[in-house]
N, C-alpha and C positions, 0 to 999 in steps of 0.2 A: 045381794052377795057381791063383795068388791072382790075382783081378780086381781093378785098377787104379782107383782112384774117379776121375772125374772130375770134376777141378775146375771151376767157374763162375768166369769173367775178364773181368771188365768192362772196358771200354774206354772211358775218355775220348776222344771226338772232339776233334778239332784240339791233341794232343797230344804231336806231333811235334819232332825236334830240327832236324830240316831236311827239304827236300822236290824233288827233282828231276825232271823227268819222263824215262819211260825208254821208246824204243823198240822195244827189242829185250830177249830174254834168253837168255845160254846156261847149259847144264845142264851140268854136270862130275859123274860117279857112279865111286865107288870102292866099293869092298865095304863101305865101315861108312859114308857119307855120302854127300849131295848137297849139292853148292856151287850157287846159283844167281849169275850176272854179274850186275847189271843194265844195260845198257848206252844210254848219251844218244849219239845220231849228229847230227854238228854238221849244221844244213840249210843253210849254205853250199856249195854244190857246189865252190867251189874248193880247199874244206880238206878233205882224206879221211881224216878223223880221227874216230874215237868215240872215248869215254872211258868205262869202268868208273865208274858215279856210286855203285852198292853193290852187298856182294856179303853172301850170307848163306851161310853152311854149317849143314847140319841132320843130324841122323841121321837113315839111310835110312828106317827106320821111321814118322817126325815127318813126311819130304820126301813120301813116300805118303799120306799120312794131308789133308796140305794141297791135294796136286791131288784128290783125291776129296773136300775142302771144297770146292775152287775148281770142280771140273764140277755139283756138287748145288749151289751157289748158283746158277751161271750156266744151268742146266734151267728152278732156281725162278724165275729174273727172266723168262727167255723165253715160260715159258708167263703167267707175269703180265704178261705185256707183249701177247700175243695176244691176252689175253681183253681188256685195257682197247682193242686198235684194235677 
């Protein structure tokens, strides 16, 4: 089994092509990928409309890999968050 190097990927902040904010998201899983929606729900109550503002598809493997980024960041901000109140 050959082990995979991990790249280092810097990220320029505020270097986006556009920016929308998104309420909601739905998960679509097929056996080789995961789609994620992102979805903008308009806050006029009289229009019952959301719109798709992006959608990402990833390999299963990559889409696992980001929600166990996204739960180990959000552990680290909480407990740094208790310790500063």
């Amino acid at each position: 089994m050959v082990k995979e190097k991990i790249r280092e990927i810097k990220v320029k902040p505020l270097t986006y092509f556009g920016s929308q904010y998104s309420q909601t998201t739905t998960v679509t899983v097929t056996d080789s990928d995961v789609t994620l929606d992102f979805i903008y729900i308009h806050p006029n109550e009289s229009v019952k409309e959301a719109q798709v503002i992006s959608r990402v598809t990833l390999p299963k493997n990559v889409a696992i890999e980001l929600a166990n980024a996204i739960n180990e960041t959000t552990k680290k901000h909480e407990k740094k968050s208790i310790k500063q109140n």
